[in-house]
C-alpha positions as CSV (number, residue, x, y, z in Angstrom):
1,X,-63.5,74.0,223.3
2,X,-65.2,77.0,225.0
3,X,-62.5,79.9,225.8
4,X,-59.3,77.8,224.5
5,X,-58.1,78.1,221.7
6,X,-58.3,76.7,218.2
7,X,-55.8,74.3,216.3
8,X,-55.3,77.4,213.5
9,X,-55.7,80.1,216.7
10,X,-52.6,78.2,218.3
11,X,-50.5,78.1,215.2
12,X,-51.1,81.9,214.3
13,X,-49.8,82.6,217.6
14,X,-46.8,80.4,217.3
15,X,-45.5,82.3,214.0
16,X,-45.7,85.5,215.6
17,X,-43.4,84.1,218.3
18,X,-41.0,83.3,216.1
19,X,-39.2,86.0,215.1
20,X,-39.4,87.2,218.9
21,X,-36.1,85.1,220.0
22,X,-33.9,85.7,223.1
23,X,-32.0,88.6,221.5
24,X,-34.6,89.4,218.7
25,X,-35.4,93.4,218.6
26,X,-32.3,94.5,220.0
27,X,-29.3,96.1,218.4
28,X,-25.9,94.5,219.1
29,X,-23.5,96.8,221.1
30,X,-20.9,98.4,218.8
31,X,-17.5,98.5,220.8
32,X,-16.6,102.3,222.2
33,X,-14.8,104.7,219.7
34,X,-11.4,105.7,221.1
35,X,-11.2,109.6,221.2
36,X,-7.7,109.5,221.0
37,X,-8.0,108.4,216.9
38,X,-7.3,110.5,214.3
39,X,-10.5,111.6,212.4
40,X,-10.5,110.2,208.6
41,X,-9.8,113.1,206.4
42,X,-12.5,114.6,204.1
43,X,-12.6,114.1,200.6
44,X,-11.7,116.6,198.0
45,X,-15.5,117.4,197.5
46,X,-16.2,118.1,200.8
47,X,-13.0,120.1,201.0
48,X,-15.1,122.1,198.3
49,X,-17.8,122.2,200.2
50,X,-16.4,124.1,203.2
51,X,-15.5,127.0,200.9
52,X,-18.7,126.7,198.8
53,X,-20.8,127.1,202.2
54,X,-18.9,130.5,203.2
55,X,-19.9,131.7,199.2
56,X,-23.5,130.6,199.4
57,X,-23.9,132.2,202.9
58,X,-22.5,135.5,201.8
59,X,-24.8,135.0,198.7
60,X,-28.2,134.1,200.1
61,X,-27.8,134.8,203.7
62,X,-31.6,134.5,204.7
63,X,-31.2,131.0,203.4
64,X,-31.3,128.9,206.3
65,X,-31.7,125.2,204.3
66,X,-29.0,122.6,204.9
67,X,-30.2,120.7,202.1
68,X,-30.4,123.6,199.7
69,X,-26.7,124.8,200.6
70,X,-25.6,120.8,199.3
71,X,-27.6,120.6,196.4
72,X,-26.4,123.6,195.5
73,X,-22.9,122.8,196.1
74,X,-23.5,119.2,194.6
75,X,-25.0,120.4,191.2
76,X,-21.7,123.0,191.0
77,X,-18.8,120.4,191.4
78,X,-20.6,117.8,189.1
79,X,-20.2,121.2,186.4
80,X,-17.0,121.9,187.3
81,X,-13.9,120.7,185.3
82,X,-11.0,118.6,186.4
83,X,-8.6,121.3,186.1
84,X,-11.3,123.1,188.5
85,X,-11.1,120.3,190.9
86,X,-7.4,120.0,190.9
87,X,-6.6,122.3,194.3
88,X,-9.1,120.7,196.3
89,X,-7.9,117.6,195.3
90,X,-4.6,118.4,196.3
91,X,-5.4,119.7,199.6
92,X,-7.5,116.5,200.0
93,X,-4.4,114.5,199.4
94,X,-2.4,116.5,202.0
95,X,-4.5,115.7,204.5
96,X,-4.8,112.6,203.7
97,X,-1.1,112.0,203.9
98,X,-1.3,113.6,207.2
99,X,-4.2,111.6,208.3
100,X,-2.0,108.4,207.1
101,X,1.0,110.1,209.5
102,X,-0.9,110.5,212.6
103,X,-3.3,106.8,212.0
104,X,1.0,105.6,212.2
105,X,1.8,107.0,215.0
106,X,-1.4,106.0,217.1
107,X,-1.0,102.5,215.9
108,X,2.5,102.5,217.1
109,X,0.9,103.4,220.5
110,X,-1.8,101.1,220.3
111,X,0.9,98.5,219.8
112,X,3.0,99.6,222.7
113,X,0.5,98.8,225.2
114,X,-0.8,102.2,225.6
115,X,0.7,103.0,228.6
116,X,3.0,106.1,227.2
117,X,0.8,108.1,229.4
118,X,1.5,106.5,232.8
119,X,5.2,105.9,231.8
120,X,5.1,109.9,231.0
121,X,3.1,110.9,234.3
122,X,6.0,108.7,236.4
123,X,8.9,110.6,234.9
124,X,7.5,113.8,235.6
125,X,6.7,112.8,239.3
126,X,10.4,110.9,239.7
127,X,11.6,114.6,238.0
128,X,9.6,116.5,240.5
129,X,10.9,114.6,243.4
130,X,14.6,114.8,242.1
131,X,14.0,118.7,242.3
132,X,12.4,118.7,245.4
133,X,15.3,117.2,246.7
134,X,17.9,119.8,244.8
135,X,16.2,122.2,246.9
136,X,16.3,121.0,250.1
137,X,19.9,120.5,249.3
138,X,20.0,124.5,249.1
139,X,18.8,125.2,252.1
């Protein structure tokens, strides 16, 4: 058995191989996010948080830690009351409602086939050439 390989040798190799499959080690494709859809709104603490930033800025401006800034912000809305809460939870809502309007509408377009745009680009061209031909009318 010079230079070949063991019975053990040849079974230690054959376990590492396993887990090395066809598609083994590489990530799975995630289907392209349409930029036309509607970004989810934030939630009533993060609506919080966009105020609380502007106050811990103006408060500690040499402060330059993200983390800092939402641990900060974190440790104040756990203190903070419900009553407290209550317009940032209502601005959350709005948007939300408005977020539920707009995710309506762009499944409505999603449904129609999408093609509002190329239906809209032909009207304008057929309108264009329908003036074009006013004016030659004129002359």
């Amino acid at each position: 058995m010079k230079g070949g390989q063991t019975k053990s040798d040849s079974m230690q190799a054959g376990n590492k191989l396993k887990g090395k499959g066809a598609g083994a080690g590489k990530r799975a494709k995630k289907a392209a996010k349409d930029p036309n859809k509607p970004k989810r709104p934030a939630s009533a603490f993060f609506v919080f948080m966009e105020e609380f930033r502007k106050q811990y800025k103006e408060a500690n401006p040499d402060n330059r830690s993200v983390s800092a800034v939402g641990k900060a912000g974190g440790e104040k809305w756990k203190s903070m009351t419900d009553a407290e809460k209550a317009p940032y939870v209502q601005k959350a809502e709005k948007r939300k409602s408005e977020y539920n309007k707009k995710m309506q509408a762009y499944n409505l377009k999603l449904a129609g086939g999408g093609n509002d745009d190329e239906s809209d680009k032909s009207k304008s061209e057929v309108n264009d050439e329908d003036e074009e031909d006013e004016d030659e009318d004129e002359d």
